[in-house]
C-alpha positions in Angstrom: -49.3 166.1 206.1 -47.2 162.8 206.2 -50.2 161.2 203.4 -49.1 164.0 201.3 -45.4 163.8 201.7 -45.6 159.7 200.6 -47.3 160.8 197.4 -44.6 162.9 196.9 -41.7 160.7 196.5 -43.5 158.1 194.8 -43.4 160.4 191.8 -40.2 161.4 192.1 -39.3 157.4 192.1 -41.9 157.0 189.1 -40.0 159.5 187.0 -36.5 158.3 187.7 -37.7 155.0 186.4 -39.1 156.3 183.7 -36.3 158.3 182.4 -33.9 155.8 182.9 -36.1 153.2 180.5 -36.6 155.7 178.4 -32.6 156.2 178.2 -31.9 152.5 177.5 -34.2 152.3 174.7 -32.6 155.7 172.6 -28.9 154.2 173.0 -28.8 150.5 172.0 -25.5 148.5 171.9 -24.5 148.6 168.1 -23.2 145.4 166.9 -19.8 144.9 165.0 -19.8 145.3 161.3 -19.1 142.5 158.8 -16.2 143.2 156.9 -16.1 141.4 153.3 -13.3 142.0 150.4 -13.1 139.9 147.2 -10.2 140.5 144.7 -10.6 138.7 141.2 -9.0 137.2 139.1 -6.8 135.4 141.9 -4.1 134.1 139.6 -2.9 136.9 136.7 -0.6 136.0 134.3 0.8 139.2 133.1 0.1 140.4 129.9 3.4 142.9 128.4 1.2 143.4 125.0 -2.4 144.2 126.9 -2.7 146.3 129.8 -6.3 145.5 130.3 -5.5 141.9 131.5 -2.8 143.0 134.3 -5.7 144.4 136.5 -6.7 143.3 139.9 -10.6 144.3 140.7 -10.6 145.0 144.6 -14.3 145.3 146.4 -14.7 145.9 150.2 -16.8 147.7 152.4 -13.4 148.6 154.3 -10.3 150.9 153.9 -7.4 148.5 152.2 -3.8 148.4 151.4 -1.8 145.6 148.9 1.4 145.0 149.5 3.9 142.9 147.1 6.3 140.1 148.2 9.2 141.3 144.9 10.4 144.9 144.0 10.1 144.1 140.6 6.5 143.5 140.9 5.0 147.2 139.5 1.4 148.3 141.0 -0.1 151.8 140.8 -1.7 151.9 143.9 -1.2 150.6 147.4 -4.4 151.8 149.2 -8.1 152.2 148.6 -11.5 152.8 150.6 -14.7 151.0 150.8 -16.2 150.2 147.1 -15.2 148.8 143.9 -11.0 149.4 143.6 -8.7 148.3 141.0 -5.0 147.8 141.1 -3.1 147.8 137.7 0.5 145.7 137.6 2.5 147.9 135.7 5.0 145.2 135.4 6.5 141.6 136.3 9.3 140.2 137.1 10.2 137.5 133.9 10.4 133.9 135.1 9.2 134.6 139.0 5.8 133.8 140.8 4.8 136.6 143.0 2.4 137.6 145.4 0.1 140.5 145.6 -1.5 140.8 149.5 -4.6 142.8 149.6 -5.7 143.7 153.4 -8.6 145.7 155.1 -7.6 148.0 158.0 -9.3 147.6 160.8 -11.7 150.3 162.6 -12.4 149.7 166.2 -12.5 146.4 167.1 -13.6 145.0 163.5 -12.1 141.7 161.5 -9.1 141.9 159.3 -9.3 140.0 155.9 -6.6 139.3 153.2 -6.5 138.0 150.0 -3.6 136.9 147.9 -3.4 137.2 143.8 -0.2 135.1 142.6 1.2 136.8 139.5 3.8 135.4 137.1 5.0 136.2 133.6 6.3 133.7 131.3 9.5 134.6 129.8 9.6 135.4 126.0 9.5 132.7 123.4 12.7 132.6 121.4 13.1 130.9 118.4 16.3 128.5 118.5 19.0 129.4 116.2 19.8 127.0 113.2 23.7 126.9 113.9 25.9 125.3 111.1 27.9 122.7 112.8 31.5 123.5 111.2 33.0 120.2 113.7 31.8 118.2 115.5 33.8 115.0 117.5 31.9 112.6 119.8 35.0 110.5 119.9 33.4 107.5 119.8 33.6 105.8 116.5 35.2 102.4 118.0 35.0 102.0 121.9 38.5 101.9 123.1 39.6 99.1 125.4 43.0 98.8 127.3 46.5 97.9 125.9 48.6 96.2 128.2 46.6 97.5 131.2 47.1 101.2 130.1 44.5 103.2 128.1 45.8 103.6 124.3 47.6 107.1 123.5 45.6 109.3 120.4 48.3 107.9 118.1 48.4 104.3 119.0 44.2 103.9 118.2 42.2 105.6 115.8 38.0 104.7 117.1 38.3 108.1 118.7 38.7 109.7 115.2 34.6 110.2 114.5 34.7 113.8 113.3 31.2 115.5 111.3 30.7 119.0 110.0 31.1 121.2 107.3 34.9 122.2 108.1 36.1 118.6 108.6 37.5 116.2 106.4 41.0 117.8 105.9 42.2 118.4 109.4 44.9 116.9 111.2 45.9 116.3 114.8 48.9 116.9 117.2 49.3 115.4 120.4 50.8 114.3 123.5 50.2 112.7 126.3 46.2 112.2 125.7 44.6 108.6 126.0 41.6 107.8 124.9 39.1 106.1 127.7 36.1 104.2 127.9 35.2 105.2 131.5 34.4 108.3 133.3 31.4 108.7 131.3 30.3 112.2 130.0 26.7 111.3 129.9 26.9 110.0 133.6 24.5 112.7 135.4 26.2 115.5 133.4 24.7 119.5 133.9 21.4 119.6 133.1 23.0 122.4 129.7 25.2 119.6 129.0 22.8 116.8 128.9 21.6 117.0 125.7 25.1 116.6 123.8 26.8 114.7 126.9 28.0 111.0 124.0 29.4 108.5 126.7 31.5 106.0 125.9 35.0 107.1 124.7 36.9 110.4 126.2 39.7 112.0 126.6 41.9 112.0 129.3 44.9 114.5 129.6 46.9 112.5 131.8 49.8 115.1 132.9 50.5 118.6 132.8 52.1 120.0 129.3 49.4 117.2 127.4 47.9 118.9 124.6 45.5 118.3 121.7 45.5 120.5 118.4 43.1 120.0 116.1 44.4 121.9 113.1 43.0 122.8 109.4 39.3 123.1 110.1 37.6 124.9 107.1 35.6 127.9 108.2 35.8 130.0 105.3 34.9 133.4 105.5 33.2 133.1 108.9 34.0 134.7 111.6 31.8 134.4 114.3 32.0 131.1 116.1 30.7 129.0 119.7 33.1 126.6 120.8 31.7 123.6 123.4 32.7 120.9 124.6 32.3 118.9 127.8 35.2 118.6 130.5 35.8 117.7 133.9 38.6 117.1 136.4 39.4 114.9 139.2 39.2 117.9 141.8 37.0 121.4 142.1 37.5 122.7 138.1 40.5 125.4 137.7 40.2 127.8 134.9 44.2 128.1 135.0 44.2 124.5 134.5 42.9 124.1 131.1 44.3 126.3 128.5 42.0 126.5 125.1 43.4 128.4 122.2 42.6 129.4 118.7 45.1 129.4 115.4 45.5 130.3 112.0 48.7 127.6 111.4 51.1 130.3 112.5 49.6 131.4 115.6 47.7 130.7 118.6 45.5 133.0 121.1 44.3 132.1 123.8 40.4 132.3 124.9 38.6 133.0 127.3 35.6 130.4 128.5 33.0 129.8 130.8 32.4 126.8 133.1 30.7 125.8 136.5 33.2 124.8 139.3 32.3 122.2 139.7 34.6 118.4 139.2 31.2 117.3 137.3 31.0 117.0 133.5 30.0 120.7 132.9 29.4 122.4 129.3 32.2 124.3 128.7 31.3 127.6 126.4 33.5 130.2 124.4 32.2 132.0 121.9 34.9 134.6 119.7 34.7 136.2 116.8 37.8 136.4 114.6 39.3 140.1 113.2 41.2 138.1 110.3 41.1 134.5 109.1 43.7 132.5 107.7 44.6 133.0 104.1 43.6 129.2 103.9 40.4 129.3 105.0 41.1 127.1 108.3 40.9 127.5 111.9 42.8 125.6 114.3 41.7 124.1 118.2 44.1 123.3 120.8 43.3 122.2 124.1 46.4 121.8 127.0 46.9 121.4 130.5 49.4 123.7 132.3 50.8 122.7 135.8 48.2 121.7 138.5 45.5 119.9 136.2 44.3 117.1 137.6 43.2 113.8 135.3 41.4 116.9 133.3 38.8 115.8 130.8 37.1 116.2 127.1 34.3 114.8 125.4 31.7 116.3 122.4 33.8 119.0 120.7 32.0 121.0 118.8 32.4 124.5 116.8 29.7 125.9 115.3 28.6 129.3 113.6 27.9 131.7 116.1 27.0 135.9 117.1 29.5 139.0 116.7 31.2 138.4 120.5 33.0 140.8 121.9 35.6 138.2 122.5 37.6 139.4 119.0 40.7 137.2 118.4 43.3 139.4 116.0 45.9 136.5 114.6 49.3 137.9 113.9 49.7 136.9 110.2 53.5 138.3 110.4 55.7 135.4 109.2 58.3 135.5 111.8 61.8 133.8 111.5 62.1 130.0 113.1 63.6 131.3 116.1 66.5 128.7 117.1 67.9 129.4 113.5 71.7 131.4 113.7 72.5 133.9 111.3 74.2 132.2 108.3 76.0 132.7 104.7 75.0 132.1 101.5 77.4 129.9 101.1 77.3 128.2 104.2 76.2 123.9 103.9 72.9 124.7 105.7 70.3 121.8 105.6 67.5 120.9 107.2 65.4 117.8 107.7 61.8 117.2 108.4 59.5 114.9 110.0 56.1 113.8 110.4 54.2 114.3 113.5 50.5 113.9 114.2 49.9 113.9 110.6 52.0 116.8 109.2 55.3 117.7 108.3 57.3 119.4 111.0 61.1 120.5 111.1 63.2 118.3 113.3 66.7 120.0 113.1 68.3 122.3 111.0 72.5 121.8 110.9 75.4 123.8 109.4 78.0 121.5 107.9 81.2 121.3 107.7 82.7 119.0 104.9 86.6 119.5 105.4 85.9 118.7 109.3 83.1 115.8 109.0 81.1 117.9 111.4 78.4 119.8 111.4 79.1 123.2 113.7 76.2 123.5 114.9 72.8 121.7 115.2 69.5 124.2 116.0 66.1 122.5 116.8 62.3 123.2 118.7 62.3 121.0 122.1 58.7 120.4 122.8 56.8 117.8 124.8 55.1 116.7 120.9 59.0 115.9 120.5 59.0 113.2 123.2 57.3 110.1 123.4 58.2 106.3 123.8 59.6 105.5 120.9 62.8 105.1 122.2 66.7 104.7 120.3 66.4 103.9 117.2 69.8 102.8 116.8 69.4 103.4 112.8 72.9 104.8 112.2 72.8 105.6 108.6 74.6 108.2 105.9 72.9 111.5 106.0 71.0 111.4 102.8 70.9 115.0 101.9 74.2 115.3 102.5 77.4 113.4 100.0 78.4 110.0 102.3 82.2 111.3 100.9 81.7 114.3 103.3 80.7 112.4 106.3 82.3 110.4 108.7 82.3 106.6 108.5 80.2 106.2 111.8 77.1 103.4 109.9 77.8 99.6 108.6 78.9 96.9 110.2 82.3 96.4 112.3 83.8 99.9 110.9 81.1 102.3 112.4 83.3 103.9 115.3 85.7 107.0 116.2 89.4 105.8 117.0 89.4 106.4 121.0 86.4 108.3 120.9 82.2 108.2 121.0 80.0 109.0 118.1 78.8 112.0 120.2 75.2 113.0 119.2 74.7 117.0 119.0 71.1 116.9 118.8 70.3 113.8 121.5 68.7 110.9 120.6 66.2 111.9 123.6 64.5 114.8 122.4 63.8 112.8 119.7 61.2 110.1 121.3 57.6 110.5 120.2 58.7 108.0 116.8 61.1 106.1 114.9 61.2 108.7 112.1 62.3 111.7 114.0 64.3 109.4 116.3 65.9 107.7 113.5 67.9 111.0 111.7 69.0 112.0 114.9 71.3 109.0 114.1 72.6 110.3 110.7 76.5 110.7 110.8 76.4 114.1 110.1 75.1 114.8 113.6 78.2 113.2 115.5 81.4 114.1 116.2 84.2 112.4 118.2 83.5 113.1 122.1 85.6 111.6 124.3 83.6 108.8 126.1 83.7 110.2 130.2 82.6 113.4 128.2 79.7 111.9 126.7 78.3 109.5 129.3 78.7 112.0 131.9 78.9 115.6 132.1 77.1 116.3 128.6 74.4 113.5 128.8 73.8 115.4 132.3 73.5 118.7 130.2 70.8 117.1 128.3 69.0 115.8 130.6 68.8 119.1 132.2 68.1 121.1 129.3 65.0 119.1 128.9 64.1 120.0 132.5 62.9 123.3 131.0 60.2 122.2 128.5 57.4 124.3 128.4 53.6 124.6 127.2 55.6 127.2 124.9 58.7 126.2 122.6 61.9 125.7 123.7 64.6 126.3 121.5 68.3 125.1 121.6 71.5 125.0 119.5 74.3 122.6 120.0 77.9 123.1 118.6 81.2 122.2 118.5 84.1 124.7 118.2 87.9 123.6 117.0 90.0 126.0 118.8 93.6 126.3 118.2 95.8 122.8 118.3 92.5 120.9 117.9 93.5 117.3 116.9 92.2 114.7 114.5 91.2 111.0 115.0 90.1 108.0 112.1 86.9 107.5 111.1 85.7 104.1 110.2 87.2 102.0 112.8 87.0 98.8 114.7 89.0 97.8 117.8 92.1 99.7 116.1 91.3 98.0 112.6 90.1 100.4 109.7 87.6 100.3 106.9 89.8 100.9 103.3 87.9 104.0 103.2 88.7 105.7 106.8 89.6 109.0 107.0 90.4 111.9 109.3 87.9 113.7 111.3 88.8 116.8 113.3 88.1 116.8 117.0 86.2 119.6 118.8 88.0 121.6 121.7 85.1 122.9 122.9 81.1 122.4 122.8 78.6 124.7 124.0 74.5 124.8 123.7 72.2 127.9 123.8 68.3 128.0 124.9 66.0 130.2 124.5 62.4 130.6 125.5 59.6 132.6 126.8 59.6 133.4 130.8 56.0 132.5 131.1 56.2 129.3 129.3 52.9 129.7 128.5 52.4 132.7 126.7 51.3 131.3 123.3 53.0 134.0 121.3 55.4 133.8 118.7 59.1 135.0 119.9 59.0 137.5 117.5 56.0 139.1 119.1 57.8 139.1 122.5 59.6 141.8 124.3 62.4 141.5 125.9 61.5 140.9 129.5 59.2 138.1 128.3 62.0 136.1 127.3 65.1 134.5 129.0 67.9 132.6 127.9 71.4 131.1 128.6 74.3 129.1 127.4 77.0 126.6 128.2 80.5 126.5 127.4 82.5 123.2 128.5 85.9 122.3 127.8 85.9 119.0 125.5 87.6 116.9 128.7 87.4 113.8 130.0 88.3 115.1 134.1 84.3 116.6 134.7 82.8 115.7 137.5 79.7 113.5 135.8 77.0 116.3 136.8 76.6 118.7 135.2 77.1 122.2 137.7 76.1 125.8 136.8 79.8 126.8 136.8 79.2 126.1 133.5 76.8 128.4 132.4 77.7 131.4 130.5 75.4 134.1 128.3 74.6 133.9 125.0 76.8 137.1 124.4 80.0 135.1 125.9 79.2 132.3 123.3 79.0 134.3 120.3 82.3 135.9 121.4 83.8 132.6 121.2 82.5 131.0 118.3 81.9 134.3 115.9 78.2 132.9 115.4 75.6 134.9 116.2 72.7 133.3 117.8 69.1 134.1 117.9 69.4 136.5 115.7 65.7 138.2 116.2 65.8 138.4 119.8 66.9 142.1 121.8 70.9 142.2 122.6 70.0 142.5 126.4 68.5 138.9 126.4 71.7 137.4 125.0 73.4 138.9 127.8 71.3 137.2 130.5 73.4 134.5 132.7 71.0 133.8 135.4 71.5 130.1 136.1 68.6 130.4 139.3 65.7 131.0 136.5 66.2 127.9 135.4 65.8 124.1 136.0 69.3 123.2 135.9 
């Protein structure tokens, strides 16, 4: 019994075992899988004009997804399974190396692999332009080396004059207040745009605010698309409102607009315009001026070339306006005026109406601009008017009898808006612009009056008319005298009981329009009236000031005769530097 209960449970044991082998060998441990991906080609220039070369062949025995570093760079898919896959770039950013990251996703526990493609795409090939160069101006023709310690103005040396192109040869130049220097150099680590034009040596340096440069009389033709560059800088971080760069037709300027890193580096400087009407002459003119602020601001390598239709359009005003500063006079009236030359061409310096029973001219009307002043100083040439008969004029030249009895040879238009050279200085000193102004008068309260006129020069014109008026009782004095001793030909000159100036100018002082194009809020003006008196306090006050309405009442002239009645009326001495 206890034989056959042994037996027993050693084949219950035997079977266990056996089921239990036989259970390890129909579930063996499966090992991991070896995942493998290989994308080709690994670096894909994209293709714009052949689709078949933007593709990315993808084979893996795993699921996949690509992701791209750039929203610009286009792919059609972003996911695949096991197999042979392939990923078209629809398109490419121009000019930028991406990156195209393929990756398997895992199952279980297996690997992960990723690739990368890097994908770029050249930017087009453009074809430089041929531009015509219409001027070009390297200023560096001589180098220019220091005069007395100072840098030499445009006018006092002539190496920066170096001018090519197919529009040069008959242009002229205004200036003032630009030297030419040989340091600074433009070509010293300029912008890498600039580089290639950036001459060295010689530039120009605007050395305050008001300085200007106008190259005028450049032939263009019939064109009328142009690019302007040149190269500037400033001693401080570039201001736009700084540099003011116009365009004119030699009756006009407009103002452009340009483009320019901030930087104080020597930058390219770009405008490009296009123009709605050219000048009847075929010429363009370039001015370049500082307005209040500028800082030591520099040019170098001007040039103008043909260029595209821009949608910068410049529309001259070809209107031929009246000279503003001029009053309204007769046909008969002894109106003359005399001209000067400045910068190369022929400008008015003052226009006068004479009076040959009085020996006076009554009033004197003239621009004041900074091209006006320089340091030429007096002239001291006191001479005969010659376009006017020496009979008519007093006896104020020659030598001992050249004076008033008791009174100054009182200038009308000063001597000191008259600086920038001898020959403009010089007919400022023509008898017909005196009178006899009593010598407090004249050394004080209206030399004050100039000074402060001046006060209000702008990038804009000022304009001003001086007079005398001969009220009732005015009295007389000898011309031609000497310490009470008279020339044979002395003669009586009336004396003025009264002189008075006007001004007139835009508000802005930088609005580069014509006064006739103004309106009236964009222009302000005023006048003086002042007893002819020697008991003036020698500064000039503002209880002086009057309108230009109140002046014309006086005098029966009429004064700016194209400006709006409700400027004349204007007294506001506070809007201006008096």
């Amino acid at each position: 019994m206890i034989k056959k209960t042994h037996m027993y449970m050693a084949g219950v044991f035997l079977a266990l075992f056996c089921a239990c082998e036989e259970k390890e060998q129909t579930e063996p441990e499966i090992p991991p899988v070896e995942v493998s991906l290989t994308v080709s080609p690994q670096t894909l220039v994209f293709d714009e004009n052949d689709a078949t070369k933007n593709v990315i062949t993808v084979n893996t025995n795993a699921n996949w997804k690509a992701e791209v570093d750039n929203t610009a760079l286009k792919i059609d898919k972003s996911e695949g399974t096991s197999g042979e896959s392939r990923i078209q770039i629809t398109d490419a950013p121009v000019g930028v190396t991406c990156k195209l990251t393929i990756t398997t996703v895992p199952q279980n526990d297996e690997e992960v692999v990723s690739r990368e493609v890097t994908i770029s795409r050249a930017a087009p090939t453009i074809e430089p332009i041929e531009r015509t160069i219409i001027y070009n101006n390297d200023f560096d023709k001589e180098v220019s080396s220091k005069i007395s310690n100072r840098w030499p103005y445009l006018d006092e040396f002539d190496g920066w004059k170096n001018a090519t192109g197919t529009g040069q040869g008959s242009e002229t130049y205004e200036q003032k207040s630009v030297s030419v220097r040989n340091d600074w150099f433009s070509d010293y680590s300029p912008n890498a745009d600039y580089k290639p034009y950036a001459s060295g040596k010689n530039n120009l340096n605007f050395t305050r605010s008001g300085s200007y440069l106008a190259i005028n009389g450049i032939r263009v033709g019939q064109e009328r698309d142009f690019i302007l560059q040149f190269g500037s800088s400033e001693n401080k971080l570039f201001d736009y409102a700084d540099l003011i760069v116009e365009v004119g037709n030699g009756s006009s300027w407009v103002q452009l607009d340009y483009t320019r890193a901030l930087t104080r580096d020597w930058e390219l400087t770009t405008c490009s315009f296009s123009l709605q009407n050219v000048a009847a002459d075929g010429t363009l003119g370039i001015r370049f001026s500082t307005a209040d602020g500028a800082n030591l601001m520099r040019i170098d390598d001007v040039r103008l070339t043909d260029g595209d239709p821009s949608s910068q359009v410049i529309a001259f005003d070809n209107t031929v306006y009246p000279l503003p500063e001029l009053p309204l006079y007769g046909s008969n009236d002894y109106v003359i005026t005399h001209t000067g030359t400045l910068g190369g061409e022929t400008v008015r310096n003052y226009t006068m109406l004479f009076d040959r029973e009085k020996h006076a001219a009554l009033w004197v009307a003239y621009p004041l601009h900074a091209c006006y002043r320089g340091s030429s100083g007096r002239t001291e040439a006191w001479a005969a008017d010659p376009l006017i008969d020496a009979a008519f004029q007093a006896l104020l030249y020659g030598n001992p009898y050249c004076y008033y009895q008791d009174y100054s040879r009182g200038h009308q238009i000063p001597s000191g808006d008259r600086t920038i050279n001898d020959e403009l200085n010089a007919q400022t000193f023509y008898a017909s612009n005196m009178t006899p102004q009593d010598g407090t008068f004249n050394g004080g309260i209206w030399e004050s009056l100039e000074s402060k006129v001046r006060n209000n020069l702008c990038n804009d014109t000022l304009y001003v008319v001086t007079g005398c008026y001969f009220g009732n009782g005015y009295t007389s004095t000898y011309d031609g005298n000497y310490h009470d001793s008279y020339d044979p030909n002395a003669k009586l000159c009336a004396v003025p009981t009264h002189y008075f100036k006007v001004i007139l100018r835009t508000r802005s002082g930088n609005s580069g329009k014509h006064v006739g194009q103004c309106e009236a809020s964009e222009l302000k003006a005023i006048g003086f009236w002042l007893e002819h008196r020697s008991d003036y306090p020698e500064e000039f006050s503002t209880d002086y000031c009057q309108s230009v309405e109140y002046i014309e009442q006086q005098t029966g002239v009429t004064f700016f005769p194209s400006v709006p009645d409700e400027v004349k009326k204007q007294c506001a001495p506070t809007e201006w530097n008096l």
